[in-house]
N, C-alpha and C positions, 0 to 999 in steps of 0.2 A: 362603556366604550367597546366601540367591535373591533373584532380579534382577526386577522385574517391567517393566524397561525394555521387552523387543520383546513385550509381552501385548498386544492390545487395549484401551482407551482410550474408554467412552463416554459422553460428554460431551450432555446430552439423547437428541435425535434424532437423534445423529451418532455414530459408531464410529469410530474410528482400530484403523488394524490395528497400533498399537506407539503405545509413546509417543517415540518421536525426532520432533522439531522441527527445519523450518528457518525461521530466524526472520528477519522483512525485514530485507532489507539495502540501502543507500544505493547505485545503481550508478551514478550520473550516465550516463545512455544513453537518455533517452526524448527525443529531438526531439519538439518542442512538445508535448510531455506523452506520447507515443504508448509501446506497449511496442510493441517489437520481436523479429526472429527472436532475439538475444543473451538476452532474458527468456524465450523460450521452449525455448533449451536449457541456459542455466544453470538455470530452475526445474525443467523435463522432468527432469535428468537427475538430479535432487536426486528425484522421486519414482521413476526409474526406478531407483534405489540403493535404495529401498524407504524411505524417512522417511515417516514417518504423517500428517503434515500438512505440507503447504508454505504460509509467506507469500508474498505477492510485496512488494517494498516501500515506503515507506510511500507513498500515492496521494492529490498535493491533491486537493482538494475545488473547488478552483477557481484560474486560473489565479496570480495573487496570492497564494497559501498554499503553494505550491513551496518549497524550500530552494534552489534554485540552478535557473537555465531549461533545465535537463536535468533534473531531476527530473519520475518519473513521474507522472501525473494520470489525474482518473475525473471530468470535468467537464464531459462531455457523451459522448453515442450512440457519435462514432468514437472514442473513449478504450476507452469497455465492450469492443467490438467484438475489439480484439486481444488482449483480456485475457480475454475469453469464450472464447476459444480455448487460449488457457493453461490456464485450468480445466479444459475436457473433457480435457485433452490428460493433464496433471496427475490428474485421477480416472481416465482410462483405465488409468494406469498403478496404480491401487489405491489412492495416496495422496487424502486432502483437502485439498483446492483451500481457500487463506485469503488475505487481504487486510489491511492496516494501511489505514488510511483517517488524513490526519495534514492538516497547516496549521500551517505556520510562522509565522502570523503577523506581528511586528516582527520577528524573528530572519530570512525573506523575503532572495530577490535578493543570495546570496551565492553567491561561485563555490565551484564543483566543489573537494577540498582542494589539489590537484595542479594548481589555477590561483591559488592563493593564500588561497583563502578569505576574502576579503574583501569588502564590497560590490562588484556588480556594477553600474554606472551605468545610466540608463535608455535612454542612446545605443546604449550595448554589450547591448542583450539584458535589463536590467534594468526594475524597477518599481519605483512609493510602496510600500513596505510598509503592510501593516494591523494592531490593535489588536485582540485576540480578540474585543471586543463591536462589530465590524464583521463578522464572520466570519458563512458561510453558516448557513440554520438547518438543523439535521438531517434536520426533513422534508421539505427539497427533496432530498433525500441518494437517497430510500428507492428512486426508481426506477433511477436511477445504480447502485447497490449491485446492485439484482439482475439488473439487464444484464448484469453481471460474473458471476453465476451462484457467486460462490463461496459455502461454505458456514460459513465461520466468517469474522468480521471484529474487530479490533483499532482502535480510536481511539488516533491519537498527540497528547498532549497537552501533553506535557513540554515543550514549547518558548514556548508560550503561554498553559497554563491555559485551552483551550479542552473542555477535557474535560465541563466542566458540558452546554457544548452538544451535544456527540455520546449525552449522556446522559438528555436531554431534560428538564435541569434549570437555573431560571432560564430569562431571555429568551429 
């Protein structure tokens, strides 16, 4: 039976050289939202194994939409910045550069699993969580998004139904 797994892939204006996927994954390693060298040779080396598209993972949208105060963020210039870096680095190597764009919502300010996963207090590093119709609106999103330069994006929604807003539907 043939495989059309390693063909090319083109999804509008965009070609993937295969269809393998790496798909965001939760790493708790972004001091105050930032990515780091750790994001850029776990993701580098997932394109330099050849996978056709890399996410990075999922990225609030503002400080309060985190899953745990190690989760990674895109909520202002020095966020894009080290993640702009990931991309060229990530296309250099042939693959496309992707992004989850997410907001925890009330689900917000829980630790890391390997610190128990439970609320995080606001003494220790934690915040009020928020309600998805308090959540950013998409259009403040659009220049954040392309600082980051990648080329395919993902909205996480599953946690608070905020998905109507990354879709520019409803308030």
């Amino acid at each position: 039976m043939a495989t059309h797994l390693f063909t090319p892939l083109r999804l509008r204006d965009v070609t993937l050289r295969n269809r393998v996927g790496v798909s965001p994954m939760c790493q708790y390693s972004s001091p105050g939202g930032l990515a780091t060298d750790w994001h850029l040779v776990h993701l580098g080396s997932r394109a330099v194994g050849g996978a056709g598209i890399v996410f990075v993972e999922a990225s609030a949208v503002e400080p309060r939409g985190r899953i745990s105060p190690d989760d990674m963020g895109l909520w202002s210039d020095a966020h894009a910045e080290p993640l702009a870096g990931i991309a060229r680095f990530v296309e250099s190597q042939g693959a496309v550069p992707g992004i989850q764009l997410a907001h925890a919502g009330r689900k917000g300010s829980t630790a890391a699993p390997w610190k128990g996963g439970g609320p995080v207090p606001d003494g220790e590093g934690g915040w009020p969580v928020v309600e998805s119709v308090q959540v950013i609106h998409p259009r403040d999103l659009v220049g954040k998004r392309n600082f980051a330069k990648a080329d395919q994006g993902d909205s996480h929604a599953a946690r608070d139904q905020t998905g109507h807003k990354f879709a520019g539907v409803g308030p």
